[in-house]
Each structure stands twice: as C-alpha cells, then as structure tokens.
C-alpha positions as CSV (number, residue, x, y, z in Angstrom):
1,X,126.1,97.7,16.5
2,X,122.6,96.5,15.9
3,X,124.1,93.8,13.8
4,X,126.5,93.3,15.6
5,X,123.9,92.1,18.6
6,X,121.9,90.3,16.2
7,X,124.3,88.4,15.1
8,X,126.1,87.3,19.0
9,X,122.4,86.6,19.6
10,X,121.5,84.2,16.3
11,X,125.0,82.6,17.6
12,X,124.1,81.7,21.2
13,X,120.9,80.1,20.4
14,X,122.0,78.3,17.9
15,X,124.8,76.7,19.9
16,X,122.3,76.3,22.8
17,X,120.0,74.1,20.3
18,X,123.4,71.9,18.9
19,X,124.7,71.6,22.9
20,X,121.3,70.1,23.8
21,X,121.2,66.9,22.1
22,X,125.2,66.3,22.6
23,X,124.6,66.7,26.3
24,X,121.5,64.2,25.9
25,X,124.2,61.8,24.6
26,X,126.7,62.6,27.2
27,X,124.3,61.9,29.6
28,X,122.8,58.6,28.4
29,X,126.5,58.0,27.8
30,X,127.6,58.7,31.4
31,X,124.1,56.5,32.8
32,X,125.2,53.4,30.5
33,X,129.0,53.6,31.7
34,X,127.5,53.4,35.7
35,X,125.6,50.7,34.9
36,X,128.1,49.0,33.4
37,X,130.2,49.5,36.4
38,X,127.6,47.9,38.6
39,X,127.3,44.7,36.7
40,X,131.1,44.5,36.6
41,X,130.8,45.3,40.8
42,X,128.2,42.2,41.2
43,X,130.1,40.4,38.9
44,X,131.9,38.3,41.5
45,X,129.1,37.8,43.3
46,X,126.6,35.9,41.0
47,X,130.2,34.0,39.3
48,X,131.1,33.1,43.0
49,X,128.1,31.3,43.2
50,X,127.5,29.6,39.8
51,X,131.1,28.6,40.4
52,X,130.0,27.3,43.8
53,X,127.0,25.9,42.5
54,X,128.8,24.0,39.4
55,X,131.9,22.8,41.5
56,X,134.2,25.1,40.4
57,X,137.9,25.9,42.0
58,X,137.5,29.5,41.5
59,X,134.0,30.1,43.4
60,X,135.7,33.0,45.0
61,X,137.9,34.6,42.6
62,X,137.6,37.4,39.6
63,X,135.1,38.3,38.2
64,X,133.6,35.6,35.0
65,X,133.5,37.4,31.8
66,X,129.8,37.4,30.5
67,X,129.6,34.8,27.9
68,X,131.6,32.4,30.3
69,X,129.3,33.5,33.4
70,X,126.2,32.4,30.9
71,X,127.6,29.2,30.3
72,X,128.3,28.6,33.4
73,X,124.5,29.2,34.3
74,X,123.4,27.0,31.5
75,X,125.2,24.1,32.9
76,X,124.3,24.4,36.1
77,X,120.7,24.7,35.5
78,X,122.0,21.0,33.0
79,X,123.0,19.8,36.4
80,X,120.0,20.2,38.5
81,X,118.4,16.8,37.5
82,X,116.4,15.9,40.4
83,X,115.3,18.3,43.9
84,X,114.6,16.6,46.9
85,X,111.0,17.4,47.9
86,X,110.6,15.8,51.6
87,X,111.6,12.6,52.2
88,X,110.0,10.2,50.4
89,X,109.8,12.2,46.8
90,X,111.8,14.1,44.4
91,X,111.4,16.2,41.4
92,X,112.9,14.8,38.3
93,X,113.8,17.0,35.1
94,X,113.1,15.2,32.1
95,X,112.9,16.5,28.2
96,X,109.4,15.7,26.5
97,X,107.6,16.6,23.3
98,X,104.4,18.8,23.8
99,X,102.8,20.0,20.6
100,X,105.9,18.9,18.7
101,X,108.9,20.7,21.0
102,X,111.4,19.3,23.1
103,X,110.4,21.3,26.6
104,X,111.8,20.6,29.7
105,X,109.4,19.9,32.3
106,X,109.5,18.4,35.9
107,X,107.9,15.5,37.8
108,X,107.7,14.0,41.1
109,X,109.0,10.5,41.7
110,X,109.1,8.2,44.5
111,X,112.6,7.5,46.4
112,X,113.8,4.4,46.5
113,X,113.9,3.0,50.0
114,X,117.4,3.0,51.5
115,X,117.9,-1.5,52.4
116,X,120.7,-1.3,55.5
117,X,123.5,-3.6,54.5
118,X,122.5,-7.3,56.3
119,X,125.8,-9.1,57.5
120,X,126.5,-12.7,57.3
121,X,125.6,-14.8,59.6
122,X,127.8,-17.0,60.9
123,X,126.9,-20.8,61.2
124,X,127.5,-22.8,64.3
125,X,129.9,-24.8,62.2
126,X,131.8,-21.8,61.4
127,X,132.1,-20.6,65.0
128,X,133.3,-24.3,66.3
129,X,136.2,-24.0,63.4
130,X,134.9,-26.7,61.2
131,X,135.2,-24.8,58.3
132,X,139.1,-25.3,58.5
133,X,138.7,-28.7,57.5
134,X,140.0,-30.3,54.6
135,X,138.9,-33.4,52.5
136,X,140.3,-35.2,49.8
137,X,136.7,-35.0,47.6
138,X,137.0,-30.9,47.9
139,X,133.3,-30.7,49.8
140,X,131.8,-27.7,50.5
141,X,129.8,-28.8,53.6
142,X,131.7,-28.6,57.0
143,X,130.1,-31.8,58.1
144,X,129.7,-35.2,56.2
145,X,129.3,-38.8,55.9
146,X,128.8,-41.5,53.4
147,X,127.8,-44.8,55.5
148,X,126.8,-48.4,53.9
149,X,123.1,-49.0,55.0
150,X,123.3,-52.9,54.4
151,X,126.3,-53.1,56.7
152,X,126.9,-49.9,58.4
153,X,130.4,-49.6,57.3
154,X,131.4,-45.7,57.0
155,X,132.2,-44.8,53.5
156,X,133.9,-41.5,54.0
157,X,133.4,-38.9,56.7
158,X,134.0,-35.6,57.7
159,X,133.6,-34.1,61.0
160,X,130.8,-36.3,61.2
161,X,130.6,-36.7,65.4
162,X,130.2,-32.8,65.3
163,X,127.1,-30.9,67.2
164,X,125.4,-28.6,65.1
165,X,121.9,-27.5,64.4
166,X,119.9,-29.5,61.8
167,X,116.9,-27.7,60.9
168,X,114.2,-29.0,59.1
169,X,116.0,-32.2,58.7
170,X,114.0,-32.1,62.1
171,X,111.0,-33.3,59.7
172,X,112.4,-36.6,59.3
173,X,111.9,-37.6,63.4
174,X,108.7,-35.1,63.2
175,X,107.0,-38.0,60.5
176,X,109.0,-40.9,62.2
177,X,106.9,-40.1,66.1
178,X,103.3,-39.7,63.7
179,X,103.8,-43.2,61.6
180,X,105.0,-45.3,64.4
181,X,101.9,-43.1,66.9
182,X,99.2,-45.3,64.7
183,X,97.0,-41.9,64.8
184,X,94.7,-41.6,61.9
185,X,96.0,-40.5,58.7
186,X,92.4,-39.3,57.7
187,X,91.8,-37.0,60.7
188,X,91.5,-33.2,59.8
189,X,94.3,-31.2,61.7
190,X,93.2,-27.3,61.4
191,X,96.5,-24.8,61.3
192,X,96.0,-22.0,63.9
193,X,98.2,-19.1,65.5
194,X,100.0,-21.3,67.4
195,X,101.3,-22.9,64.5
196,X,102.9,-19.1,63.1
197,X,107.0,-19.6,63.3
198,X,107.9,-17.0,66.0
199,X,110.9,-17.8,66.0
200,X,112.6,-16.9,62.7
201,X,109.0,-15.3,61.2
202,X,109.1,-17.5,58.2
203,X,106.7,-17.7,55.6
204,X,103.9,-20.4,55.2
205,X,100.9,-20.6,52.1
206,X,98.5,-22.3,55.2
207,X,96.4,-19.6,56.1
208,X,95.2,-19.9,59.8
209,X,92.2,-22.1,59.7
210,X,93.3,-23.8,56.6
211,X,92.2,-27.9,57.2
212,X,94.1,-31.2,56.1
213,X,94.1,-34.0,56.6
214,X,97.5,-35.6,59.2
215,X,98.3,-37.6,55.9
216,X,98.4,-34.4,53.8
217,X,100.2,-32.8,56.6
218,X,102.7,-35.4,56.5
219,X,103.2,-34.8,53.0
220,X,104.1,-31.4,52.4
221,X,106.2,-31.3,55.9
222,X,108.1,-33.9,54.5
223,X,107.9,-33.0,51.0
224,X,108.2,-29.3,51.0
225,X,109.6,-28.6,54.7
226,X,105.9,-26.6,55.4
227,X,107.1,-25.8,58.8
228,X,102.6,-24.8,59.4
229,X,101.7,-28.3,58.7
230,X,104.5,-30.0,60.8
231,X,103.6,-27.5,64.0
232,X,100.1,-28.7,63.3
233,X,101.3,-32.7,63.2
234,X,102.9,-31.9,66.8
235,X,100.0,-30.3,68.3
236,X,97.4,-33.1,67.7
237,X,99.5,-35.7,69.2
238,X,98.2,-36.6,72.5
239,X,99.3,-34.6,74.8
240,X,100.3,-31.8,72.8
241,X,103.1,-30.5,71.3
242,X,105.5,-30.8,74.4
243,X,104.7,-34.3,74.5
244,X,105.4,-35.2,70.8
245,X,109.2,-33.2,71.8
246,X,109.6,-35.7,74.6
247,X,108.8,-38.4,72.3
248,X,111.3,-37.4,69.6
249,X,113.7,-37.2,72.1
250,X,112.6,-40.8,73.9
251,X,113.0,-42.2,69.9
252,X,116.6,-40.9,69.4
253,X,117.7,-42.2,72.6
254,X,116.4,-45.4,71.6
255,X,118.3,-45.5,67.9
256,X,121.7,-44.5,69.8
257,X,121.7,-40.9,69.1
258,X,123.5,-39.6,71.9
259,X,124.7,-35.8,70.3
260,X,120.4,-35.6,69.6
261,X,117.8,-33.5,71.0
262,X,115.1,-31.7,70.4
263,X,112.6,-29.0,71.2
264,X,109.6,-28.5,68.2
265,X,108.6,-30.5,65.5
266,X,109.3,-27.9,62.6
267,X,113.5,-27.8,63.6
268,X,113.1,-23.8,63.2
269,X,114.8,-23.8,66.8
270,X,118.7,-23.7,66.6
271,X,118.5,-25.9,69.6
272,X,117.5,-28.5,67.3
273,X,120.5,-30.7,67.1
274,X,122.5,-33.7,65.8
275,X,125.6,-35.3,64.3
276,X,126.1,-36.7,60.5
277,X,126.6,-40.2,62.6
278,X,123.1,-39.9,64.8
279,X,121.4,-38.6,61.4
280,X,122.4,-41.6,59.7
281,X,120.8,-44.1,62.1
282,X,118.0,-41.9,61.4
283,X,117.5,-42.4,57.3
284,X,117.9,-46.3,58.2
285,X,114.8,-46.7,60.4
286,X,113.1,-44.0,58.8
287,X,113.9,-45.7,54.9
288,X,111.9,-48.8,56.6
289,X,108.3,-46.9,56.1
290,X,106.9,-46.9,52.9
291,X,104.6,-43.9,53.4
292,X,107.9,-41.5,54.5
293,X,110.0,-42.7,51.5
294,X,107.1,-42.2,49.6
295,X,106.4,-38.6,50.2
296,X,109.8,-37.6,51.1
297,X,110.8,-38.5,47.2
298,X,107.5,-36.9,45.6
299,X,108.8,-34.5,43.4
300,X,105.1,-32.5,43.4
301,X,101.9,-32.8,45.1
302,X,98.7,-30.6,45.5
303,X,96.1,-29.8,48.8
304,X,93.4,-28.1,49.3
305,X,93.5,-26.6,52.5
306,X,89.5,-24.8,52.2
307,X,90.4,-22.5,49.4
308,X,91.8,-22.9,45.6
309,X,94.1,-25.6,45.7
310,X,98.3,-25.4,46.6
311,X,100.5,-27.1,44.4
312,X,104.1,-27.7,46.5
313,X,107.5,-29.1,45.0
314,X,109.6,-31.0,46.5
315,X,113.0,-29.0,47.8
316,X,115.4,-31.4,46.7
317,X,115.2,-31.2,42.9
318,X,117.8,-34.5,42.4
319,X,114.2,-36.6,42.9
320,X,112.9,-35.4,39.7
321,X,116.9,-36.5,38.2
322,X,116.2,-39.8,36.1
323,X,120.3,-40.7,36.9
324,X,119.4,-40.5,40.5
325,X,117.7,-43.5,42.5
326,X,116.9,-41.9,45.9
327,X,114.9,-44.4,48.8
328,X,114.5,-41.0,51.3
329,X,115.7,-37.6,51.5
330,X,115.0,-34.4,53.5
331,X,116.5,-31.1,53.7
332,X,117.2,-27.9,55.6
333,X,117.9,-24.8,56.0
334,X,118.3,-22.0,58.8
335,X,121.1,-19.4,58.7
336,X,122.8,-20.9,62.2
337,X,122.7,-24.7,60.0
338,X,123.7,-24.1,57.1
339,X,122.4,-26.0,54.2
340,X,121.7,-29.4,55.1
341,X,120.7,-32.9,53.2
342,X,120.0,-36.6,54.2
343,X,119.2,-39.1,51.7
344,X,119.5,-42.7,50.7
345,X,120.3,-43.5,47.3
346,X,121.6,-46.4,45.2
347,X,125.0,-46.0,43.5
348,X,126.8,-48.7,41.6
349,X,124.1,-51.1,42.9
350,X,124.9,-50.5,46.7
351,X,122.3,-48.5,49.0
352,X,124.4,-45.6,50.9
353,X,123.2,-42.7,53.6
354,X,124.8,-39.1,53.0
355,X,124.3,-36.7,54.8
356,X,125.7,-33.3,54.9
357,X,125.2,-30.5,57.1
358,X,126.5,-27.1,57.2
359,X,126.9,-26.4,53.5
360,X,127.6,-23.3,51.9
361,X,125.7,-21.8,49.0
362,X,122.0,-23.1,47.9
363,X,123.4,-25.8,45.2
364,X,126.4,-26.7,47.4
365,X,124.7,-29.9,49.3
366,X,123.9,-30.9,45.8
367,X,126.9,-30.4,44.8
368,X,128.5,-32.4,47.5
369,X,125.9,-35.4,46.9
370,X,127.4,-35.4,43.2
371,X,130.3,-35.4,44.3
372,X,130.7,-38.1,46.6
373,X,128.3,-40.6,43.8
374,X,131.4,-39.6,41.1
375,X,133.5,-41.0,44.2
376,X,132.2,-44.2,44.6
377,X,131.3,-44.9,41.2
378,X,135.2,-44.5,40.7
379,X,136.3,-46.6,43.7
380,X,133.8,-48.9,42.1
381,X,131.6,-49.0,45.8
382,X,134.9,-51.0,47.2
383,X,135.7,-50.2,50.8
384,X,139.2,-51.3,50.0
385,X,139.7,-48.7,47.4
386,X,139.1,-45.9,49.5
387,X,142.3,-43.2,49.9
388,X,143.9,-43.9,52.4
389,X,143.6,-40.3,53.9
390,X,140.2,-41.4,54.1
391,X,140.7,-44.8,55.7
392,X,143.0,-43.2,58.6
393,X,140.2,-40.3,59.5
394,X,137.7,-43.0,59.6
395,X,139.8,-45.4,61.8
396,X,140.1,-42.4,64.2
C-alpha cells in the first residue's frame, strides 16, 4: 500500500511538471492566434485606405494580403511628392546623398503663381468686318494702300477709306505741329507725371525729371515711339497740351484728312484716328522735312536724360535693311490698332507711300511691305500692269 501511494504520488507531480510548460505553449499559442485575428479584423481598414490613398477600385473591399498591403504603402508613400504647406509654399520630396547614402529628405519650395488666361482682343478692324476682306497680294493687314508720291496715283488698296485707330503712327503729326511751330530745338523739356501713360500703363526708360532737349525729344518719339518724350513735346507747346491737339487737328483739316482726329500727341488714345488715304497725305508733307526723315530712318541713337546714357533702336528694323531705300517711316502699335506702318520707300526707281494698318502678328506689316515691293518690282512700277482686280477696287 505504501508503495502503492508513493508511487500515484511520484506520478502526479511528475505530470504536473510536463503539463506546465505545454500549457505555457498553449497559452502563448492561443495569445498569438487572437492577435492574428485582430490584424486580420483591421485588415480592411488600413487596405481601405492605402487603396483610397493610391487610387485603387477596391478602397472598400476584402481585406489586402500582407505583402500586397506593404506594397501598397510603399507606393503610396512613392506618390507623395510634394504637400501643400499654405498657399504660397510646398514641401517637395527629393532623393540626396548625405555621407555617401541616397536619403530621402524634404524641402520647401515656392508655388508658382497661377497667370489667368488673357483673351484676345479684338481690333476695331475686326469688329467693323474688315478682316473678311480679300486681296489678290494675300496681305495680312485689314487696311492698306500703295500710292505714287510724285503723282498721287493709287497703286493698290485695301479698305483704305476705313476708320480705325492709328496709334503711334500719331508721332508722325506729333513732329509735323513741333517742326513747322519754329520752337527751339535746343530748349530742355523735363518729363514729369503728367507725362505717365494712364491710359494703357505702358512702359517708358524716362524717369520723371529726366531732361532733353525738344530735338532729342523729337528723336526718340519718332525713332523709338517713346510715348514720355512725345507727352513732353505736347506739353511745351504754347498753350499746353490741349492746344498742340487742336493744332494737330487744324493741320489735318488743312492736308484734306477728313476721317482724322485727334486727342494726345503719344496716339495711346484709341480715339486717335485715320484712314490709309488721310495717312498718305500725311508721309508726303511730312517726307518734305529733312530733320523728320532724318530721325524717323535712324536705325539707333543715344541720350542722356541726367543719368548713364539710353541707347534706343529704331522699331522698324527694314531701315537697317541695305535692299531697302526708306525716305520716312513710323510705326504702331495698340491692341484696338493693330499693328500699323507708314513709310516712303523707293522701289524700281519710283518713290511710293504704304501704309498698312491693322495687321496681325509682330512681323506681319513687314511682311506686307515685302510683299507689295515683290509686287511692283514684278509689274515693273507700271500702273497699266496692275490686275485688274485691283484696277476695278481702285476705280470704286
């Protein structure tokens, strides 16, 4: 019997001590397999949103196995270039080398200004239909004319009685009213604030209080269209700048330009304007003045205003063309004109006026100008060679 409880004893404890580490298993077993279950229970979760987060279809659906739910993390983290700080910065995610590793880090960077989306404007030409016209030389202005200047006889023509603003082809009357004035070319004309263009906000390199002399005012209004200096030219006429207007308009009355007028000297205004026939008249008197075919065809000329010294160009680059004998020229520009262009050159040993108003693109007066000089120097300057589609519009 005594053995007999020795022995049930010896066997209980020793299947207490082998039961205690198999239950420690079991139970490190059965913790494992409920935290198991709880990743697979968020699973859908976290995958719904890397889905979300990475565009994918299934944002809501089963749950992503682990390796795929890792990728999926990797390449959305691949995707997150750039975080929008506030509204004027971001921070970018760039790769660079510090101490000889690629590492990932971040920096801020400026946005780039959002520019709205500026329409066209429409010229005046446009909106008057003249851009439905058609001509036998293919021109890309709306309004033009070729005229004789020895004999006045009109060359070619198109839409040439036609209304339309003119610009800073303005200029040309602007230096006609100061030459034929007799005012002294040496007096220094100061540029103040009521010479700053209000009116389309234009640039200008003539600082207020910037000093030249009328002749140097002249020069780069003419040359260079400086809308400063030819506000300046109008002011010091006596009487002011309202009566230099009256007297541009008194001059074209005088010449015959009955579709004229005008109301500054700078032609900035849209109000500013004339016909391709009245402009015409205009080159011939004008031509008649050394000192304005002189500085209208100066290809580059330099003042100084009280400061280092201003180089200007001329804005017609065909004056600095050897093939190209131009007497005059002037041109303009405003987005209700168009690009415009008077000149008088010699072609085939004949002196001609062009002018063309309203033209499309920067080059495209240019353009037109080469244009028409291939066209005479094929009719060989003869009237009686013109097309005949030409001859009828210009009988009419």
């Amino acid at each position: 019997m005594r053995k007999t409880a020795v022995g049930v004893l010896f066997s209980v404890l020793s299947a207490m001590f082998i039961a205690t580490p198999v239950m420690a298993k079991q139970t490190e077993k059965t913790a494992s397999v409920k935290k198991q279950a709880a990743k697979k229970a968020s699973a859908p979760k976290s995958a719904g949103k890397i889905a979300a987060r990475s565009g994918s279809k299934n944002a809501a659906g089963p749950a992503v196995p682990k390796m795929q739910a890792a990728a999926n993390r990797r390449q959305a983290k691949k995707n997150r270039v750039s975080v929008t700080l506030d509204s004027r910065e971001r921070l970018e995610r760039k790769v660079a080398l510090v101490g000889g590793k690629r590492k990932i880090v971040y920096q801020r960077a400026a946005l780039a200004p959002v520019v709205p989306a500026v329409p066209p404007v429409t010229t005046a030409g446009d909106l008057a239909g003249l851009n439905l016209t058609r001509d036998p030389l293919d021109l890309k202005s709306n309004v033009a004319l070729v005229m004789d200047q020895a004999t006045s006889e009109v060359l070619f023509e198109k839409n040439s009685q036609a209304v339309l603003p003119i610009a800073s082809i303005t200029k040309l009357m602007t230096s006609l009213i100061v030459v034929e004035a007799n005012q002294d070319m040496n007096e220094v004309l100061t540029v103040t604030e009521e010479d700053i263009d209000r009116e389309k906000f234009t640039h200008s390199r003539l600082r207020i209080g910037s000093q030249l002399t009328r002749a140097n005012m002249l020069h780069i209004a003419l040359m260079s269209s400086e809308n400063r200096a030819a506000s300046a030219l109008g002011r010091h006429y006596p009487g002011g700048l309202p009566a230099f207007v009256a007297a541009m308009n008194a001059k074209a009355r005088m010449l015959g330009m009955t579709g004229t007028r005008y109301v500054d000297s700078t032609g900035l205004s849209r109000l500013n304007v004339s016909s391709a026939r009245d402009l015409a008249k205009l080159v011939v008197v004008a031509h008649r003045y050394p000192v304005i075919r002189e500085y209208s065809t100066n290809g580059k000329y330099a003042v100084e205003p009280g400061g280092p010294p201003l180089q200007y160009k001329n804005s017609n680059h065909l004056v600095l063309n050897p093939e190209w004998e131009i007497g005059l020229q002037k041109t303009g520009y405003i987005a209700e004109a168009g690009r415009c262009l008077v000149m008088q050159t010699k072609i085939e040993g004949r002196s001609v006026v062009m002018v063309f108003l309203d033209s499309k693109g920067k080059e495209s007066r240019i353009a037109d100008a080469g244009r028409v000089r291939r066209w005479l120097e094929n009719v060989k300057g003869s009237a009686m060679n013109v097309p005949a589609a030409i001859q009828n519009r210009n009988q009419s």
